[in-house]
BALOMAR-435569 format. One line per field, with one value per residue: residue number from 0; residue in three letters; x, y, z of N, C-alpha, C, O, CB in turn. Coordinates in steps of 0.05 Angstrom, whole numbers, plus 5000, padded with zeros to 4 digits. Glycine has a CB too. Example, Ala and Ser with C-alpha at 12.3 -4.5 7.8 and 13.67 -1.06 7.14 Angstrom:
! BALOMAR-435569
num c(0	1) .
residuo c(ALA	SER) .
nc1 c(5264	5257) .
nc2 c(4886	4955) .
nc3 c(5156	5142) .
cac1 c(5246	5273) .
cac2 c(4910	4979) .
cac3 c(5156	5143) .
cc1 c(5264	5258) .
cc2 c(4934	5001) .
cc3 c(5156	5157) .
oc1 c(5285	5268) .
oc2 c(4934	5023) .
oc3 c(5169	5161) .
cbc1 c(5226	5282) .
cbc2 c(4911	4988) .
cbc3 c(5181	5114) .
END
This chain:
! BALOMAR-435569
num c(0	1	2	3	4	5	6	7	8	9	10	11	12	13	14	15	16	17	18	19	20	21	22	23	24	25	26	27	28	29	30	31	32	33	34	35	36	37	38	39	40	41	42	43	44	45	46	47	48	49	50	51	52	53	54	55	56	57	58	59	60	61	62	63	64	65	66	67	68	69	70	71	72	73	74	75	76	77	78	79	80	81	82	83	84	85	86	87	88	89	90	91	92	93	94	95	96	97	98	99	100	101	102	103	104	105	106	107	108	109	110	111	112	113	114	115	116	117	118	119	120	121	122) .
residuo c(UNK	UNK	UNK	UNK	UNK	UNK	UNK	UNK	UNK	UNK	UNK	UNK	UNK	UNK	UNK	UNK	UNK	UNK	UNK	UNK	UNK	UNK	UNK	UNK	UNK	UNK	UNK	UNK	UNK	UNK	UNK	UNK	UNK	UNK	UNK	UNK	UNK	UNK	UNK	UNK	UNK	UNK	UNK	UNK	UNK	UNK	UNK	UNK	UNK	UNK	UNK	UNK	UNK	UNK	UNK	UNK	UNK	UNK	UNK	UNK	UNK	UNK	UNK	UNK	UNK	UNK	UNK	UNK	UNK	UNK	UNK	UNK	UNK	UNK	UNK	UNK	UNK	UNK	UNK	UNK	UNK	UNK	UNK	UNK	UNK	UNK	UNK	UNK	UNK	UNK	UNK	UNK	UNK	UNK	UNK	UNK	UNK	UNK	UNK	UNK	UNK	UNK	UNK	UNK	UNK	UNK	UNK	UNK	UNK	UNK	UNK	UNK	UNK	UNK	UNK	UNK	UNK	UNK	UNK	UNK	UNK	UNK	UNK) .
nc1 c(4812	4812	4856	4900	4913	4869	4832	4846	4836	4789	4766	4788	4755	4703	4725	4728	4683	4645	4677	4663	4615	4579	4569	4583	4643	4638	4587	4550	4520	4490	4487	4517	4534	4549	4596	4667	4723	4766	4846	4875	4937	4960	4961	5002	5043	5041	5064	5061	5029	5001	4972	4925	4909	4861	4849	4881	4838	4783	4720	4689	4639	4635	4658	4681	4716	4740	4764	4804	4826	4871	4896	4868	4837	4843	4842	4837	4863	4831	4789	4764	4755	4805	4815	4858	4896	4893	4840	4787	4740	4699	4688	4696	4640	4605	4611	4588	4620	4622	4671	4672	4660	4659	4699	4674	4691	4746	4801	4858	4903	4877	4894	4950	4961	4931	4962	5010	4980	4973	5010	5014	4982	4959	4990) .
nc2 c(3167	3224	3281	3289	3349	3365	3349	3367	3418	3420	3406	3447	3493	3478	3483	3537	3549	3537	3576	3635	3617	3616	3654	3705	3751	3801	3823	3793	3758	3698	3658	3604	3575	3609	3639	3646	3615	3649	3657	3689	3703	3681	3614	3603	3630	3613	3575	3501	3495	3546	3540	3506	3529	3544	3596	3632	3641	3674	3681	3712	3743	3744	3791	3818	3777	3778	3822	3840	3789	3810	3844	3905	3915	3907	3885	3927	3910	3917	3904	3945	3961	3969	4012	4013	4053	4046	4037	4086	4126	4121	4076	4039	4052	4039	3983	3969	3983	4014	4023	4037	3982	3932	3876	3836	3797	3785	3737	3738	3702	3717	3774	3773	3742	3777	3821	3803	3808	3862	3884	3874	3908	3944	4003) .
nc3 c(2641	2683	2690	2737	2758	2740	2771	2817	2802	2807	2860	2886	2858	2885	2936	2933	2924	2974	3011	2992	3005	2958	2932	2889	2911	2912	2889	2909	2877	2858	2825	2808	2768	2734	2763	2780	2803	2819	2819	2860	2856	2810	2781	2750	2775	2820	2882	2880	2931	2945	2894	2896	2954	2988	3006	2963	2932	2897	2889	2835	2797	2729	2703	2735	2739	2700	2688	2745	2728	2687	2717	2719	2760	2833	2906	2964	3029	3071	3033	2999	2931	2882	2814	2756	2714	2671	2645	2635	2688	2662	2622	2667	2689	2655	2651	2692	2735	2798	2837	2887	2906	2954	2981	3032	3088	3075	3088	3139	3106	3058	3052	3049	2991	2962	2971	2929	2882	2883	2873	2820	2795	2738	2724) .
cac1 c(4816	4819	4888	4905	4912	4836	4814	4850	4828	4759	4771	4792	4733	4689	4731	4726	4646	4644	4689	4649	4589	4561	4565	4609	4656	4641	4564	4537	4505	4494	4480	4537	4539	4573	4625	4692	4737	4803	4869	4888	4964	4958	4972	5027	5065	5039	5073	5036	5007	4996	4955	4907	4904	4827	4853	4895	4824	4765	4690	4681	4625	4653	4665	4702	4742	4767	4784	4821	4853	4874	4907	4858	4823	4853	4834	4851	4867	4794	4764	4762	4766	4829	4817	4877	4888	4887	4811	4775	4725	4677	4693	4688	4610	4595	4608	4575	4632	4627	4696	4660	4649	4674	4693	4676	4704	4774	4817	4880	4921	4879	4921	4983	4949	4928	4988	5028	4962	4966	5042	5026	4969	4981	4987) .
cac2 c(3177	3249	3280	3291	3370	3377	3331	3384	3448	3416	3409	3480	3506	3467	3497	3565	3558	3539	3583	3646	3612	3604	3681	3734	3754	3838	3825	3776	3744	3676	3634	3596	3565	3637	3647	3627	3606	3661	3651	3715	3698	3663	3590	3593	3642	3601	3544	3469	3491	3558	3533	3493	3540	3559	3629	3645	3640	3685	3679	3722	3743	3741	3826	3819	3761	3780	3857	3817	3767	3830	3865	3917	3915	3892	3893	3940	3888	3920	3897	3968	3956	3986	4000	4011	4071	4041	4049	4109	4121	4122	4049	4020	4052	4024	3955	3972	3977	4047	4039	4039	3957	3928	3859	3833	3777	3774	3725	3748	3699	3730	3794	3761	3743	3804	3839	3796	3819	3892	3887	3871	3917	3960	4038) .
cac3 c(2668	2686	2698	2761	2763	2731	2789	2833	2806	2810	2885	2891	2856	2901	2967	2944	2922	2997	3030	2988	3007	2934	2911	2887	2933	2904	2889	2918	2856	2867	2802	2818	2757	2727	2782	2776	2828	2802	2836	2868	2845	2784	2761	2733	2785	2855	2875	2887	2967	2934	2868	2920	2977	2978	3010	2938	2916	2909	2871	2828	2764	2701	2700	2760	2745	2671	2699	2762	2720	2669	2734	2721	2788	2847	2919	2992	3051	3082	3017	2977	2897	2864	2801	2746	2702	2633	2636	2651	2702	2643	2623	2682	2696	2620	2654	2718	2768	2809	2847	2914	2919	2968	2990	3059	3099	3079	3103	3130	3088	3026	3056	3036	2967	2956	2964	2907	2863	2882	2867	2787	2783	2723	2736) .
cc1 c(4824	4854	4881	4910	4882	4820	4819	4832	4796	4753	4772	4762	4709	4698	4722	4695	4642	4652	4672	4625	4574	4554	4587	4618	4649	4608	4543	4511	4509	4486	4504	4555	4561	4596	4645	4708	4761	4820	4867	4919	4958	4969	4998	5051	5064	5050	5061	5013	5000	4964	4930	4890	4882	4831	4862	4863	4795	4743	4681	4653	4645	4669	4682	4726	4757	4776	4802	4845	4878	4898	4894	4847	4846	4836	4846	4847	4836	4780	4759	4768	4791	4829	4837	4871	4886	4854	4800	4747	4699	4673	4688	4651	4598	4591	4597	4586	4631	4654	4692	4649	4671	4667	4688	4682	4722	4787	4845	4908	4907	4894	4942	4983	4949	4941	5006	5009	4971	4997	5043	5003	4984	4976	4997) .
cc2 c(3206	3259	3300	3325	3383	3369	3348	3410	3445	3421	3429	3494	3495	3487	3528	3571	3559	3565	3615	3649	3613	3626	3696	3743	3788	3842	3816	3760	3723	3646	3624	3573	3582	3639	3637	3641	3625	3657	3676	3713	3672	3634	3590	3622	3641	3577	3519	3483	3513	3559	3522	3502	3560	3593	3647	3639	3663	3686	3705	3718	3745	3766	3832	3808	3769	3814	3848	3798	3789	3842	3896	3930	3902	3895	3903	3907	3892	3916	3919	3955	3975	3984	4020	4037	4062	4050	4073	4103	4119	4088	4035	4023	4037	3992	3944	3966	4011	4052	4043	4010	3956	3892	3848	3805	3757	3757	3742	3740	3708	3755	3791	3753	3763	3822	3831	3807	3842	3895	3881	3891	3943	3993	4051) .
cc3 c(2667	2696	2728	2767	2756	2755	2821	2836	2807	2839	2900	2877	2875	2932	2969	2937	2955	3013	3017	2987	2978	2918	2905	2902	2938	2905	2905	2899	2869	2853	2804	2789	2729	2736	2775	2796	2810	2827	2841	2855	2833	2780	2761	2756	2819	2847	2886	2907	2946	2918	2882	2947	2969	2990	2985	2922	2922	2882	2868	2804	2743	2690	2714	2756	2713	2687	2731	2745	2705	2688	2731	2738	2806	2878	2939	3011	3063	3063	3004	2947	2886	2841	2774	2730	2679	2621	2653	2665	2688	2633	2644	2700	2673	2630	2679	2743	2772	2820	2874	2920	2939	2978	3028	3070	3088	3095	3113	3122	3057	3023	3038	3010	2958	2947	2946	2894	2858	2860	2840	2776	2762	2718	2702) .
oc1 c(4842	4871	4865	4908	4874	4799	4806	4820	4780	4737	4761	4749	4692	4683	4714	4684	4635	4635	4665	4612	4550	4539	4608	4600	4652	4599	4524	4490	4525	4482	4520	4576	4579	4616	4643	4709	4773	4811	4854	4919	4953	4993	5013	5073	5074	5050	5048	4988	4993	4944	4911	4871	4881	4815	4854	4865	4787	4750	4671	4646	4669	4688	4699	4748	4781	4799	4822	4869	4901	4919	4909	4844	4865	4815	4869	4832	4821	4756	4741	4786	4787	4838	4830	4848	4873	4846	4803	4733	4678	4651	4674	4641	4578	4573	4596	4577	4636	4663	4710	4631	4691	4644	4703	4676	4722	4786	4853	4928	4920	4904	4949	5005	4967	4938	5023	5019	4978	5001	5065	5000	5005	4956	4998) .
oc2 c(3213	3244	3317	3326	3404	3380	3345	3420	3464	3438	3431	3507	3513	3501	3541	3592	3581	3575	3626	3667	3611	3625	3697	3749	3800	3861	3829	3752	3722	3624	3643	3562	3574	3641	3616	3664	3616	3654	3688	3729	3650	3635	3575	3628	3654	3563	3523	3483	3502	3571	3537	3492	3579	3611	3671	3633	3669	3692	3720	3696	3747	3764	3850	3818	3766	3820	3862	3794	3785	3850	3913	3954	3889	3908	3894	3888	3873	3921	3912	3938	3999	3963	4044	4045	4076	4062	4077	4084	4116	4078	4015	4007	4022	3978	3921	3953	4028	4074	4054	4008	3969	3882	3857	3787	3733	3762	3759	3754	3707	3761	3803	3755	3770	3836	3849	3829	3848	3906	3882	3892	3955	4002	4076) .
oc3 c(2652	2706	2736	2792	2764	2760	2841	2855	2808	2845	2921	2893	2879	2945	2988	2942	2964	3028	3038	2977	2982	2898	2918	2918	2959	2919	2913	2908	2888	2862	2798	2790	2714	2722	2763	2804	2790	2850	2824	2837	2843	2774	2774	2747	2836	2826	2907	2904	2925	2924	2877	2959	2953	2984	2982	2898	2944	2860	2884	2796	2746	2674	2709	2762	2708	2693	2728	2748	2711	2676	2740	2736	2796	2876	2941	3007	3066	3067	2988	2945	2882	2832	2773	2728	2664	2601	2677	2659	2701	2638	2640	2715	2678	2622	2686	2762	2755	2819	2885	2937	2942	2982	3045	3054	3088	3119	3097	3125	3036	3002	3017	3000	2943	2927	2941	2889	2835	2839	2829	2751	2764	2707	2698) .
cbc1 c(4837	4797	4914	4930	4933	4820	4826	4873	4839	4749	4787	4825	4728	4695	4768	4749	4618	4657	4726	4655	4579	4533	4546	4606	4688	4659	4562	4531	4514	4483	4471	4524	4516	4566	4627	4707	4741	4808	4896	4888	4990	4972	4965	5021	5065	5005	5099	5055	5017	5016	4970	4923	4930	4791	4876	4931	4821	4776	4663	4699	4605	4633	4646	4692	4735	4749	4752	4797	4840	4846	4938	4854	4792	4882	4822	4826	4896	4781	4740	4786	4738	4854	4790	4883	4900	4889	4787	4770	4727	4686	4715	4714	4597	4630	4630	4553	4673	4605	4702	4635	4646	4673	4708	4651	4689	4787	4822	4882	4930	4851	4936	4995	4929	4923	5003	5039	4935	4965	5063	5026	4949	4983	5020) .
cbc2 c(3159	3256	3298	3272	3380	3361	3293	3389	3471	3386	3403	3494	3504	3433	3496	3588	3526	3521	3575	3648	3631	3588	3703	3757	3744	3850	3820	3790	3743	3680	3642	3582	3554	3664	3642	3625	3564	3705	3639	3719	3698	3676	3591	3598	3671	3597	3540	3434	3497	3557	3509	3479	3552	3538	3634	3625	3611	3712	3662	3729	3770	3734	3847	3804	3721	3783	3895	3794	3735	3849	3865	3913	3897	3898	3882	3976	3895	3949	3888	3995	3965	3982	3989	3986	4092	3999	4024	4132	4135	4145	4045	4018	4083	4025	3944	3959	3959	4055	4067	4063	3929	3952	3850	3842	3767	3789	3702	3760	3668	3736	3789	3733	3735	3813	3844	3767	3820	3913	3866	3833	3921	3946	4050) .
cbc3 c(2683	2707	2668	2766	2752	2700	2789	2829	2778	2801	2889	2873	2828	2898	2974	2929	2902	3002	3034	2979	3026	2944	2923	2879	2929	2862	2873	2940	2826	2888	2769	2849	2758	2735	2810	2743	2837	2789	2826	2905	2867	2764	2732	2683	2774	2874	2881	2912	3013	2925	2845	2929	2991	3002	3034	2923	2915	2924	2886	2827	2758	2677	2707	2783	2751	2621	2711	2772	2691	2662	2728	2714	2789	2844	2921	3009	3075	3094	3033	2984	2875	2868	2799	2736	2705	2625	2638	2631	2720	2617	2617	2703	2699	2587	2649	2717	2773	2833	2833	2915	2900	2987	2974	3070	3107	3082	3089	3143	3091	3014	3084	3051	2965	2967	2986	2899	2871	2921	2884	2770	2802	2693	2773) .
END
C-alpha cells in the first residue's frame, strides 16, 4: 500500500497539471510528462494546508524548476523572472533563459508564495 503523503503529492501534482493547464507556467511547453509540479515554498518549510495548497504550486520545465528550486530565479508578483547574481547573464543565455519571461495568470495567493520565495532568493 502506498504511503499516505506519496498518494498526496500525487494529488497535488495532478491539481497543479490542472490549474497550469498542462504546460509550463514560463514557456508554455506542454509535454507534460517533463514538468514538475515545484512548491513555490518548499516541502520541508510549508506547513500540511501549505504542502497541498495547489496555489504554493507552479509547472514548471526542468531549467526552470532546478534554477527555482536553487533560489536562482524567482518570480515579480506581475509575473517578471528575477534572476540571482551567482550566475552571469552569460550563463543563463547558455541555458536559454533571456531574463525577459514572464509568467501570466498569477494567482493572488501565489503573491503570498512568491514573496516567501523572493525572500530566500540568493543576491
Amino acid at each position: 500500500m502506498p504511503h499516505a503523503s506519496r498518494i498526496e503529492q500525487g494529488a497535488y501534482r495532478k491539481s497543479v497539471l490542472h490549474r497550469w493547464k498542462f504546460a509550463c507556467a514560463v514557456t508554455g511547453y506542454t509535454k507534460h510528462e517533463i514538468l514538475i509540479a515545484s512548491h513555490i515554498v518548499p516541502w520541508r518549510h510549508a506547513n500540511n494546508n501549505e504542502r497541498l495548497d495547489v496555489h504554493n504550486g507552479i509547472l514548471l520545465s526542468p531549467a526552470y524548476d532546478a534554477l527555482f528550486d536553487q533560489h536562482l530565479i524567482s518570480f515579480e508578483n506581475n509575473g517578471k523572472i528575477i534572476l540571482s547574481d551567482p550566475l552571469k547573464a552569460s550563463d543563463y543565455h547558455r541555458i536559454g533563459i533571456s531574463g525577459r519571461e514572464m509568467i501570466k495568470n498569477l494567482s493572488l495567493q501565489n503573491h503570498d508564495y512568491l514573496s516567501r520565495h523572493r525572500s530566500e532568493l540568493i543576491f
